[in-house]
N, C-alpha and C positions, 0 to 999 in steps of 0.2 A: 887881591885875595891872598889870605897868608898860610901857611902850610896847615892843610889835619881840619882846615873849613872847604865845607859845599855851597857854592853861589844856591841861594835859594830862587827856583823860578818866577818867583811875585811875591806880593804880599797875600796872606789867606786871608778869608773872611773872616771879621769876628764869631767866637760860635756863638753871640747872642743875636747874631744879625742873620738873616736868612740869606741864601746863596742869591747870587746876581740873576745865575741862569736857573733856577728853580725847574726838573724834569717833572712834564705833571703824571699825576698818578693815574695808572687805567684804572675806569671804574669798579667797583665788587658789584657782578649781579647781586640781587638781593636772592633772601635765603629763600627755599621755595615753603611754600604753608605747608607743615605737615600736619596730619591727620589721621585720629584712631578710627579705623572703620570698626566691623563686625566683629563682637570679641564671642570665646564662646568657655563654657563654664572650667573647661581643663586648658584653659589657654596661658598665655603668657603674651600676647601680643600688647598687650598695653606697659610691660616693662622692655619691650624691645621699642617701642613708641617713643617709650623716654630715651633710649640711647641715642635713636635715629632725630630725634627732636634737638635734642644734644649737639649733637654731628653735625648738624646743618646748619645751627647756631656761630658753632666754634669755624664749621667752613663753609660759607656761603656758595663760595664761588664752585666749588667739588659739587655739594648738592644740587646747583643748577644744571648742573653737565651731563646730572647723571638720567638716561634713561633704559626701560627694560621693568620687567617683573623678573622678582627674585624671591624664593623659597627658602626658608628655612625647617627642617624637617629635622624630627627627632626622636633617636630607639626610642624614650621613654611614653608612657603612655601621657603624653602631652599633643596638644592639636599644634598639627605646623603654623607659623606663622610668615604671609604674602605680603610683598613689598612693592608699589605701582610707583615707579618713577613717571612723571607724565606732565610736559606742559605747565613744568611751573608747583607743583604740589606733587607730596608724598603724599600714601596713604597705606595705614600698617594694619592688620588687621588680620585675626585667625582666620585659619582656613589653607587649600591647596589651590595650585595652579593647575590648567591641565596641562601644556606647555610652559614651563617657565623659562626665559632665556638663561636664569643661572639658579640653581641648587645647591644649598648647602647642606650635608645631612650627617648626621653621628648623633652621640650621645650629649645632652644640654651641654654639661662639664669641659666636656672637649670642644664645643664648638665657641662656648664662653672665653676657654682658651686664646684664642684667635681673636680676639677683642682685648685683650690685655698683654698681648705681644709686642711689642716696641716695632714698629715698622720700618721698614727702607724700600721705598719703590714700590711703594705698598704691600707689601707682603712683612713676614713677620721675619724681623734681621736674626738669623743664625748665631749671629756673634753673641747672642744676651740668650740668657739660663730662657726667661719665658719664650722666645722666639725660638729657642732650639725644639724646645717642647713643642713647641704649637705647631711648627713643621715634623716634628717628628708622627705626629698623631696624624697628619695628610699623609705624610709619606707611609705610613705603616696601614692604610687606609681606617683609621677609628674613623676621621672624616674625611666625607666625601664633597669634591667640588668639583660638577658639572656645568660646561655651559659657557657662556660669555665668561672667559679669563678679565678682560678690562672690567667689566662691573663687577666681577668677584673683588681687584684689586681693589675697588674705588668702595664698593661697601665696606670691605675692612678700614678704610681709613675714615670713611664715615663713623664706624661703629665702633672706633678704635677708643679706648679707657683712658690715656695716656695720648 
């Protein structure tokens, strides 16, 4: 060996050639069937349908994981719209919980926020102008988040824009 060289370990594989020891990949559940239930005339559930339709698409594996009923509720004279995680299928659809395990509630604007926040850890990263925001309005209470904290994180990355 001559001075200012590194013995290299082996030879590498060609990168046209596949590796010797190939690690296999875990499977991706598949994404679970989501579904607009009950919509009703002041609703908005069938645009929340598409985000969630979206989100389950782009993460399979998150949407399988996810269970619980979640609310979304809001000041405006808008009907809330109920989210059934269950067994393989979503279903999105106007209307209230009477227990829901997690609630989200403010004003549309502000809860829309929270879907367009760049996340970290699911929640929305402080370090970017939208994610300052969109915590700032939880922390200032505009919105309100009751409830199972793991499904609040895991719907926002569902419902996440970005």
């Amino acid at each position: 060996m001559t001075a200012g060289r590194v013995a290299s370990p082996g030879p590498m594989p060609a990168p046209d050639r596949p590796s010797p020891n190939p690690q296999p990949l875990a499977p991706v559940p598949p994404a679970p069937q989501v579904r607009l239930g009950a919509t009703a005339e002041d609703g908005i559930a069938a645009s929340i349908y598409a985000l969630v339709e979206r989100g389950a698409a782009r993460r399979p594996a998150l949407a399988a994981e996810m269970h619980g009923r979640a609310e979304l509720s809001f000041e405006e004279a808008i009907a809330s719209v109920r989210i059934l995680f269950d067994a393989g299928e979503v279903i999105v659809e106007d209307g209230e919980w009477d227990q829901p395990d997690l609630r989200v509630s403010g004003r549309l604007p502000h809860i829309v926020a929270l879907t367009l926040a760049p996340l970290v850890g699911g929640v929305p990263n402080p370090v970017t102008g939208p994610g300052l925001t969109a915590l700032a309005k939880v922390a200032g209470g505009r919105v309100r988040i009751e409830g199972d904290r793991r499904l609040a994180r895991r719907l926002l990355r569902l419902l996440a824009i970005r």
